[in-house]
Backbone as a ProteinNet text record, in pm:
[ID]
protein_1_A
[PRIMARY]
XXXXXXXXXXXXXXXXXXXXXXXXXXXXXXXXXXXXXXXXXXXXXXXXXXXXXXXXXXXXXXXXXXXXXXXXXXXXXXXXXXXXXXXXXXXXXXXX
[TERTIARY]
6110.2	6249.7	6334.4	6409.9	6514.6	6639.6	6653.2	6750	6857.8	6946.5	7101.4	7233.2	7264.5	7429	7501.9	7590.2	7728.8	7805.8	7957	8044.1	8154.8	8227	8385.7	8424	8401.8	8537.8	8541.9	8651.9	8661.3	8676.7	8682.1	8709.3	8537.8	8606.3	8480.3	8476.9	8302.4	8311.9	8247.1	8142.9	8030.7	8003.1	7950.4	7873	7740.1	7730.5	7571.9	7487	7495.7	7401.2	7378.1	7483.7	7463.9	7403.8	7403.7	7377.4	7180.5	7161.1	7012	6966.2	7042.1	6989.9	6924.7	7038.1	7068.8	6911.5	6939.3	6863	6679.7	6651.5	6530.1	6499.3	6534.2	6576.5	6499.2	6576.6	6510.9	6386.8	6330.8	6187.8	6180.2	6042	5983.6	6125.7	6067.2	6131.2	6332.5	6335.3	6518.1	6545	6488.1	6501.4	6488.2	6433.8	6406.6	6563.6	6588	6646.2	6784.4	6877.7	6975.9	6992.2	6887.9	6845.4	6893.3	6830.5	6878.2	7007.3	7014.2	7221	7288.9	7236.6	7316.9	7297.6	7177.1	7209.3	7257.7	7235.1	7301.5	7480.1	7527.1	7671	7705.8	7659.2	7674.8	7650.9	7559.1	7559.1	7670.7	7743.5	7800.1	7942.6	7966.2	8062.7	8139.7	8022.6	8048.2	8073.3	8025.1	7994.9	8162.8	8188.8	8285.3	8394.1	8423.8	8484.5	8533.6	8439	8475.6	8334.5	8343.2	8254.9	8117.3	8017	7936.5	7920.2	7955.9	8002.7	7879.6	7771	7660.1	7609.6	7634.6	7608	7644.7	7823.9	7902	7892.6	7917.6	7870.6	7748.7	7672.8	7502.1	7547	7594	7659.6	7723.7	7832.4	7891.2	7815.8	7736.7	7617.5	7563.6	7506	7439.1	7506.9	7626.5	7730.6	7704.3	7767.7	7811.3	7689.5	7547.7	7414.6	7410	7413.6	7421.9	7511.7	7663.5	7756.9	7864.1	7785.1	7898	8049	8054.7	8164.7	8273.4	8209.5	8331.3	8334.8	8424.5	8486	8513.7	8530.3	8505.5	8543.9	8706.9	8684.5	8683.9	8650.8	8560.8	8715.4	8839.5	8970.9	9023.2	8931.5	9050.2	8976.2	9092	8992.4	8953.6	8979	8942.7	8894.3	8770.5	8692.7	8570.7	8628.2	8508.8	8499.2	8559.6	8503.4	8402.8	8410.5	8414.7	8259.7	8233.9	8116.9	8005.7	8059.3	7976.8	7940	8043.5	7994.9	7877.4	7898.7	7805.4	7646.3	7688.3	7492.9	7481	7568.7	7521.1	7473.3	7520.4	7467.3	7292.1	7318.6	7177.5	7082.8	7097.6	7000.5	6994.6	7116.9	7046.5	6986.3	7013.6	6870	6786.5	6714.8	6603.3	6550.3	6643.5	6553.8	6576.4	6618.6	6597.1	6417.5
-6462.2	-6447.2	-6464	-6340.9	-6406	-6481.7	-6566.7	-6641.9	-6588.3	-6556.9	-6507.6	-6597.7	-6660.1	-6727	-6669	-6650.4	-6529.4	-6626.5	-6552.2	-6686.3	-6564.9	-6580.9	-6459.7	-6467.9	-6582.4	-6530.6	-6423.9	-6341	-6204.5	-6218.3	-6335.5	-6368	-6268.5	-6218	-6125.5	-6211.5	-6217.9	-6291.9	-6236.5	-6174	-6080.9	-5982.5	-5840	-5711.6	-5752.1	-5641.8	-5733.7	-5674.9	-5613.8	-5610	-5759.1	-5813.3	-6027.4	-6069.5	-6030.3	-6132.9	-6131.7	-5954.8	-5933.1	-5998.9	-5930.3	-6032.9	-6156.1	-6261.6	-6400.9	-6404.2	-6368.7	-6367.5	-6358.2	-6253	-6235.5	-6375.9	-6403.2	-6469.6	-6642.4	-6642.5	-6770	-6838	-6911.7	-6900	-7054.1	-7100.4	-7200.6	-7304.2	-7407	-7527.6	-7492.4	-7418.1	-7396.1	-7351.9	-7230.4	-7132.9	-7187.8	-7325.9	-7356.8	-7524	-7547.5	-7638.9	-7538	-7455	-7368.6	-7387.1	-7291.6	-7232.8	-7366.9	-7493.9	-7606.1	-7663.9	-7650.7	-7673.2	-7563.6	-7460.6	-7354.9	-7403.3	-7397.2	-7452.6	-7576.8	-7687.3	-7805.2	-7795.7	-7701.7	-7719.8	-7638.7	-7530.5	-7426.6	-7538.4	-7590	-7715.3	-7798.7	-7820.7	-7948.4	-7871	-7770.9	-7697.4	-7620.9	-7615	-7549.3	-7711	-7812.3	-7889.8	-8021.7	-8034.1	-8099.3	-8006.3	-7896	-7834.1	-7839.6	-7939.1	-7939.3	-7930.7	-7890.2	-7886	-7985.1	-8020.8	-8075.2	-8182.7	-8303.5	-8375.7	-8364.1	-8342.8	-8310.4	-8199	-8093.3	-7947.1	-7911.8	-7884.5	-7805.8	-7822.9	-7994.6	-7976	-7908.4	-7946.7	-7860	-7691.6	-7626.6	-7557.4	-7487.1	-7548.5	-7484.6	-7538	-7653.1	-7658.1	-7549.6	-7432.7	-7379.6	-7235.9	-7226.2	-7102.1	-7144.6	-7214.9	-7249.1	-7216.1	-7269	-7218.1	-7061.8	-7005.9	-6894.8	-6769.3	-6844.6	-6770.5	-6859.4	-6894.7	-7011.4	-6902.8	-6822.5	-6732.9	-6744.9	-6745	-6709.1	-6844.4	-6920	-7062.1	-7031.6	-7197.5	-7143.2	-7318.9	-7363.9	-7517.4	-7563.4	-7609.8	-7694	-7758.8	-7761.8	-7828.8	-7695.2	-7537.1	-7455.4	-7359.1	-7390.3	-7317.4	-7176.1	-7085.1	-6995.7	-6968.7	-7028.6	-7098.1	-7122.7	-7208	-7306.2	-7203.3	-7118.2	-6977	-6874.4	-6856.3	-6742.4	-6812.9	-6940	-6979.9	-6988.4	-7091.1	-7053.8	-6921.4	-6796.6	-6669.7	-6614.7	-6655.2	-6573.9	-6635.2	-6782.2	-6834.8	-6827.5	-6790.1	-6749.3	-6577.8	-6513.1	-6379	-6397.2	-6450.2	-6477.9	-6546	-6639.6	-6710.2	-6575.8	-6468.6	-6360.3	-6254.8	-6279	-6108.5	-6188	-6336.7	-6368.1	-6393.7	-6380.8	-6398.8	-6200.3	-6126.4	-5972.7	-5974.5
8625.1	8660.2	8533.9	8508.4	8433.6	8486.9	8313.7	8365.2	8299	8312.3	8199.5	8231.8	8134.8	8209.9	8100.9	8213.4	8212.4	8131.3	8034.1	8001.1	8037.9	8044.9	8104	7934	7894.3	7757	7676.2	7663	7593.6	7417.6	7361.2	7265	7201.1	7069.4	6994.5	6846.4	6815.6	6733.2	6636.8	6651.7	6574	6662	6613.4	6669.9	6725.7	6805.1	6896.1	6800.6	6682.2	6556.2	6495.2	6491.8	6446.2	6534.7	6619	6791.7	6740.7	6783.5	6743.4	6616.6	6454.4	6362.4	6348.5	6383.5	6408.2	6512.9	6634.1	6725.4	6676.9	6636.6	6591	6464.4	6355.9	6252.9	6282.3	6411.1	6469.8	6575.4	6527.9	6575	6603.9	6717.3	6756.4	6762.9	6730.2	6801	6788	6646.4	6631.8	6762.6	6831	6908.9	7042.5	7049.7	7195	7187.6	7094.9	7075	7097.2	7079.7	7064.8	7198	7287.3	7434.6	7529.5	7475.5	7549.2	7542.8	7425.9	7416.3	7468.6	7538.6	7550	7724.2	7766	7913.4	7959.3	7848.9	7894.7	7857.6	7775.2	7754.7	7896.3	7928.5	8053.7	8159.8	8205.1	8293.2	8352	8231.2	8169.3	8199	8174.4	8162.4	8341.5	8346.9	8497.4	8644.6	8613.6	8663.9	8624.2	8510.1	8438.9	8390.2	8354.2	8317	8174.2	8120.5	7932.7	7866.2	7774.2	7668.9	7672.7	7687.7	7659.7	7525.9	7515	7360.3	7293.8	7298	7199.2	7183.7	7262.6	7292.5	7152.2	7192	7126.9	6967.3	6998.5	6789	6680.7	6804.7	6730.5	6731.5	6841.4	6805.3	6719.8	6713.9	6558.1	6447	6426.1	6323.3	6255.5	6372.5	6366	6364.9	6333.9	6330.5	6218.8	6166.4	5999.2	5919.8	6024.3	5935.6	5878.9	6020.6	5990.6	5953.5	5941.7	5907.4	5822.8	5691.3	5612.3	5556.4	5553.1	5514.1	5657.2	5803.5	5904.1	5931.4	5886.6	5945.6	6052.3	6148.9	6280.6	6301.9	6389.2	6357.9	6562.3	6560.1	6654.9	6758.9	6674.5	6750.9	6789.9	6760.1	6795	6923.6	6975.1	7122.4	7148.6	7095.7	7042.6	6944.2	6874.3	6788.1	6898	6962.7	7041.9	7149.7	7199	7308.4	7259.3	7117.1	7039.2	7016.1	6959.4	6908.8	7055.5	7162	7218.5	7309.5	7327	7345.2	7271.8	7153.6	7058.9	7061.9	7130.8	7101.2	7244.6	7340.2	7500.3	7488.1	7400.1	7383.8	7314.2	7169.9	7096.8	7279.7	7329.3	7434.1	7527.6	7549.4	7625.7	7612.8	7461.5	7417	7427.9	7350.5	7351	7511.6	7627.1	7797.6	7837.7	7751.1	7768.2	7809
[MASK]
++++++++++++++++++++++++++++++++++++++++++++++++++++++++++++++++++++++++++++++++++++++++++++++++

């Protein structure tokens, strides 16, 4: 069964050419560690209606890893839509 979680936000952050890149790029434990912050902030999110407090920071951690040129700050909420859209896209090519 796949699993896919949806996020509504329209905020665009990268081409789904980054999404795949990024996506392929990452392997074993990074790739299963991402996947889990991505369902526990979605969890956390749908259930509480805020951010997950350990999710989100690994999160943008891991923007900044892979994109130190597009700053991206963590107080701006369109920032914090935009980042986690983009690692809810990367977690849904890799359950394609």
């Amino acid at each position: 069964m796949e699993r896919v979680i949806n996020n509504l936000n329209t905020v665009e952050t990268v081409d789904n050419m980054s999404v795949e890149l990024v996506a392929e790029k990452i392997k074993g434990d990074k790739r299963k560690e991402i996947m889990e912050n991505i369902i526990r902030n979605k969890e956390h999110m749908d259930s509480k209606e805020v951010y997950h407090p350990t999710s989100l920071p690994f999160l943008f951690s891991e923007w900044h890893r892979h994109f130190p040129t597009i700053k991206q700050s963590i107080g701006c909420i369109g920032c914090r839509k935009a980042v986690v859209k983009f690692w809810t896209q990367v977690y849904n090519y890799w359950e394609e």
